[in-house]
C-alpha positions, 0 to 999 in steps of 0.5 A: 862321885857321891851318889847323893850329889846330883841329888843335892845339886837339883835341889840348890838350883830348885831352892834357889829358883823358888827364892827368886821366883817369891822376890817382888820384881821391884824389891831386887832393885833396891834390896831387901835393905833398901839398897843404895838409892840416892836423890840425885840432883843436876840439872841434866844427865850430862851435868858433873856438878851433882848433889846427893841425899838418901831416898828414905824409905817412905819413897822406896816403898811407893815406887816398889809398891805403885800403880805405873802407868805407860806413857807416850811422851818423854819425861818432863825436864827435871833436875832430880833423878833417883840412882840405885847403886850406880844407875840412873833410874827414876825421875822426880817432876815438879809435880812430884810425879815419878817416872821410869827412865828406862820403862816409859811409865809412870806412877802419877797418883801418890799417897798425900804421905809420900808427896809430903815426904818427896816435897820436903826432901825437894825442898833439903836437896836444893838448899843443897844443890842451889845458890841463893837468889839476892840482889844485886844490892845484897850481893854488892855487899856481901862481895865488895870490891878486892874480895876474893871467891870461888865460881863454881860452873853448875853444869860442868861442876869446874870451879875456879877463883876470881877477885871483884875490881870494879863494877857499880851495876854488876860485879866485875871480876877476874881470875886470880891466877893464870891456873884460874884463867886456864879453867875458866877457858876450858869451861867455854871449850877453849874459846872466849864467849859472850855466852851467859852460864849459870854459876854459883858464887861460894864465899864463906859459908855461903852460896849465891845464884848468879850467872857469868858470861866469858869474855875478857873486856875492859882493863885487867890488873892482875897477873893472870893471864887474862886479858882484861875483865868479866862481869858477873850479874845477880837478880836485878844487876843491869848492863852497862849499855842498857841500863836494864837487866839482861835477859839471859842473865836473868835465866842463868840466874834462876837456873842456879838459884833451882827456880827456873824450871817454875819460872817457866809458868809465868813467862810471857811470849816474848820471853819464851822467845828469848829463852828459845833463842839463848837455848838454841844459841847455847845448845842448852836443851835443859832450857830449851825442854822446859818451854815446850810441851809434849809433841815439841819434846819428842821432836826435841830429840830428832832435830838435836843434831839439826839444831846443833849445827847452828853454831850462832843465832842472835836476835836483832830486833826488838820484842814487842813490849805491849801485853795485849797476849793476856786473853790470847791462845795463840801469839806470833813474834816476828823478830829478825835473827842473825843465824851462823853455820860453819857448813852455810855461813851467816845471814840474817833473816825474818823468822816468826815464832808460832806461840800458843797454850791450851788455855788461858791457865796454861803456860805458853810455849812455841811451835818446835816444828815451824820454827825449825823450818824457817831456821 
């Protein structure tokens, strides 16, 4: 052997060490190039239907070089994350605040410069990511009757193509072929449902926000396999019965067009309960997240499992119409629920919603853990 090489060897492993040793512990995450970073929208971590967009490096530099602060509570819902490489690490709030997803910290005050980079890069990655809000009225044109267009599913990312029949206050469609109905029924998890999803419709060159629900009614003409007919509902469609716009819908239709998670500023208490109760019946924890505060999101976590064993919850009774809540900080519902389990069966019941805000400034949201006791 080389009496020289131990020598030589030393001295990689110090040069080497003192190299690692002079790179800024954030740098290596991105790469002295700026690595791979990507905006990444969905609407939870679980989603599969994702948009991207290259982080520029105005935003690179903020996050390498930012004040972090720690934090007790969880991340606010979000649908935009930051991935370096092939890992999820940062998320991006409405409120332009960065957060760690693995460190608990946060950096919550950012040059003037870098939120209007971030709110405009926002704005390109939902013209990207969303559909269009329209009306019932523009979209009765632009889709007319015996036209054909694909759904997209926005959280599984599954599409599938339909043809509109009918339909004078919503558009009444079905899949087009036996293949469409199978992956339609695969979204629902192989079983029909009157549950409300938010989808996008794609149609030549353009993309609208609507929201579906899965279950064959009424007549169908085609051969596909479907017993019937589904309705599809834009902004300002109305049901049949009601002849007024249904709730559920009208989430899932904000949800698709990206508009949800503001929405929720403005929600009145009895919406908060409807969204409560969609969220809990659908197993939608992005809904759900989004009308509760901090101490309710940690809870959130803990009781999914609970909150998982429900399998049906509907509301019976109606809402209170009045809006005597304006000047209020705290505002109880009473509403009769109609609550399904496989392990206890179905029974209705009584049960309160304990809403309450801050301040007359502040949104509403309810009382995770004394809802969930009378559940």
């Amino acid at each position: 052997m080389n009496r020289f090489y131990p020598y030589v060897l030393i001295t990689a492993i110090l040069s080497l060490f003192l190299l690692s040793m002079s790179i800024p512990g954030n740098v290596s995450a991105f790469g002295e190039k700026g690595g791979t970073a990507q905006y990444y929208a969905q609407t939870s971590l679980e989603s599969q239907y994702i948009s991207e967009m290259p982080v520029p490096k105005t935003v690179i530099k903020a996050i390498k070089k930012g004040e972090w602060t720690e934090i007790s509570h969880p991340v606010p819902p979000t649908d935009v994350y930051i991935k370096l490489d092939k890992d999820i690490k940062y998320a991006i709030d409405h409120q332009m605040n960065i957060y760690d997803l693995k460190e608990n910290r946060a950096i919550l005050e950012l040059p003037d410069k870098v939120v209007h980079q971030l709110t405009k890069d926002m704005k390109k990655l939902y013209r990207i990511h969303y559909g269009n809000l329209i009306t019932w009225n523009e979209a009765n044109s632009a889709l007319p009757r015996y036209s054909s267009f694909t759904v997209l599913d926005l959280d599984t990312g599954r599409t599938f193509e339909v043809q509109r029949r009918a339909g004078s206050y919503h558009a009444d469609v079905q899949p087009l072929t036996n293949e469409d109905t199978k992956i339609m029924k695969e979204i629902y998890r192989g079983t029909w449902s009157w549950d409300r999803r938010a989808i996008l419709i794609l149609s030549q060159d353009h993309k609208y926000a609507a929201s579906m629900h899965g279950m064959p009614h009424g007549k169908g003409a085609l051969q596909n396999g479907f017993p019937g007919h589904f309705c599809i509902h834009f902004q300002d469609s109305i049901t049949h019965k009601s002849r007024k716009m249904d709730h559920a819908h009208s989430i899932m239709i904000k949800k698709a067009a990206g508009e949800w998670l503001d929405h929720t500023e403005k929600l009145s208490p009895a919406e908060i309960v409807d969204a409560t109760v969609l969220s809990i019946h659908q197993h939608d924890w992005f809904i759900l997240a989004s009308v509760l505060d901090d101490k309710n999101r940690v809870l959130l976590k803990e009781k999914i499992k609970f909150l998982e064993e429900i399998e049906l919850v509907k509301r019976l009774s109606d809402l209170p119409a009045d809006r005597d809540f304006d000047t209020k900080l705290y505002y109880p519902i009473t509403v009769k629920l109609y609550i399904h389990r496989d392990t206890t069966g179905t029974e209705s019941r009584q049960v309160t919603f304990q809403l309450y805000r801050g301040s007359i400034e502040e949104p509403w949201t309810v009382d995770l853990d004394n809802l969930i006791q009378q559940l």
